[in-house]
C-alpha positions as CSV (number, residue, x, y, z in Angstrom):
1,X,-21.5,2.9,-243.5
2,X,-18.4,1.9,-245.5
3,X,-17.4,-1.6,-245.3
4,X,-13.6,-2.4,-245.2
5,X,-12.4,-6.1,-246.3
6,X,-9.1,-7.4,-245.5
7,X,-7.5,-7.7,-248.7
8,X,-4.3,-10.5,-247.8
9,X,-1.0,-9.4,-249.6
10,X,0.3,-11.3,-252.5
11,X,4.1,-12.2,-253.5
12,X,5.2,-10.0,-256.4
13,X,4.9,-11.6,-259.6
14,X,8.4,-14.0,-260.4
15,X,10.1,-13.0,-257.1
16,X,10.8,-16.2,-256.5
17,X,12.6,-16.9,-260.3
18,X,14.3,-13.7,-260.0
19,X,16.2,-14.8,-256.5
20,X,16.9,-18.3,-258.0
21,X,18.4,-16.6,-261.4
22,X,20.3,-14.2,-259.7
23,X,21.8,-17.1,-257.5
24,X,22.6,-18.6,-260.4
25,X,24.1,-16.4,-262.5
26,X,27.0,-16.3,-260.3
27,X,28.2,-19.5,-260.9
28,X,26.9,-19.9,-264.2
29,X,30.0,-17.1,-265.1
30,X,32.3,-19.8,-264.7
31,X,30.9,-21.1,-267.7
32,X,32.7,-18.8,-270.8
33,X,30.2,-15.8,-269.7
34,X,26.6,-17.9,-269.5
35,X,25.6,-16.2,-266.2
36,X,25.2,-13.1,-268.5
37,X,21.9,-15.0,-269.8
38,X,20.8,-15.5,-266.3
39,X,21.6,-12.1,-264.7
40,X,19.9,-10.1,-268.4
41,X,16.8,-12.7,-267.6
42,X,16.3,-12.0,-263.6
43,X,16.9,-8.3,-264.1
44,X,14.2,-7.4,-266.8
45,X,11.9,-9.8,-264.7
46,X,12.8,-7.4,-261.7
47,X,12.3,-4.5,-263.3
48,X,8.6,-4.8,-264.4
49,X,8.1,-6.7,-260.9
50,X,9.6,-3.6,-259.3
51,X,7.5,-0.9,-261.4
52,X,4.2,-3.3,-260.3
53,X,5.3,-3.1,-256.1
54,X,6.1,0.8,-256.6
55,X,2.7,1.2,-258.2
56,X,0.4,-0.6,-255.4
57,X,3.1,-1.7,-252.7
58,X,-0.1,-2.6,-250.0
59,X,-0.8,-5.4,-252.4
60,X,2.2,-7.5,-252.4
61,X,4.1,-8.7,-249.4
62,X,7.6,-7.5,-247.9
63,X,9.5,-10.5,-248.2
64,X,8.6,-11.1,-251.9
65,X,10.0,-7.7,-252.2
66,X,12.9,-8.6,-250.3
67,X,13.4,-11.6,-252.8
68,X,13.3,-9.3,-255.9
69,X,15.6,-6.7,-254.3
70,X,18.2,-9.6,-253.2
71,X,18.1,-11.7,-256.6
72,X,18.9,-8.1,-258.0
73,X,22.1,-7.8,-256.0
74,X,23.1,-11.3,-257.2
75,X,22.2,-10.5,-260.6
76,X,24.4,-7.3,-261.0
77,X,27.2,-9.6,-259.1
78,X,26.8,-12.8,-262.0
79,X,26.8,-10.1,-264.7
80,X,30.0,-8.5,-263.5
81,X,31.7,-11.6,-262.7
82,X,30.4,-12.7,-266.4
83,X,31.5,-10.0,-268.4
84,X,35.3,-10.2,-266.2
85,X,35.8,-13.8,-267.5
86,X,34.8,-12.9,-271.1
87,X,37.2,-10.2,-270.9
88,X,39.9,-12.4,-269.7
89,X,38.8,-14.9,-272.3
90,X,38.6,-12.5,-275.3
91,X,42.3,-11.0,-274.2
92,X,43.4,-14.8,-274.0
93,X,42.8,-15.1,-277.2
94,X,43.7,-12.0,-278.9
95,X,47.4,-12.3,-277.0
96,X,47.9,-15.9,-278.1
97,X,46.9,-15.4,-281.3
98,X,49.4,-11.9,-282.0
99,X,51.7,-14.1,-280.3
100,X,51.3,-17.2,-282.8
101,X,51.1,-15.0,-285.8
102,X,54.6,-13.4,-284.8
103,X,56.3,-16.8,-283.7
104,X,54.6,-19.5,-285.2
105,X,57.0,-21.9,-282.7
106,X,54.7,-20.5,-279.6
107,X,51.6,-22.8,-280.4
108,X,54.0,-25.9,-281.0
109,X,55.8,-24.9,-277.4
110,X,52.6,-24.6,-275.7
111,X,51.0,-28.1,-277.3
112,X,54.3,-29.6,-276.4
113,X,54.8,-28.5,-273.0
114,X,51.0,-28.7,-271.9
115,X,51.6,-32.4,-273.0
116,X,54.6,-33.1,-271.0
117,X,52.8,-32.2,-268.0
């Protein structure tokens, strides 16, 4: 006679640090691109979490799963938003700059009209 046991389901490994680094890796692109280091983080942890779920999915629980799937979303979101800004940032610069090497009278204007504001 074979003797079954109820084997409880785990959460996946990290699913919980992968929802809060996707979450923050949106608002973290505000900061000159840093939600890229928080989006790169929660999506490598996602991936080997993702890889242990598809190999044994009985084990581990449908809402860790959930978590993992949902910090992913977030993830891809923060690094999209992150690499927008550092674009914007990066074509800030290079325009200013062409611009200051052609007129050197831009930067003064700038300085002195920022300051009269």
């Amino acid at each position: 006679m074979e003797e079954n046991y109820y084997q409880p389901q785990v959460s996946l490994p990290n699913s919980t640090l992968i929802l809060v680094f996707g979450i923050l890796a949106i608002p973290a692109c505000c900061f000159y691109g840093f939600g890229i280091v928080f989006a790169i983080i929660a999506l490598v942890l996602a991936k080997s979490s993702v890889e242990q779920y598809l190999v044994s999915p009985e084990k581990f629980s449908e809402n860790s799963y959930s978590n993992i799937k949902a910090g992913k979303i977030c993830a891809w979101i923060g690094l999209s938003l992150s690499a927008v800004y550092l674009i914007l940032i990066i074509a800030f610069i290079v325009i200013f700059g062409f611009a200051a090497i052609t007129d050197p009278t831009i930067i003064s204007n700038y300085f002195e009209n920022l300051s009269s504001v």
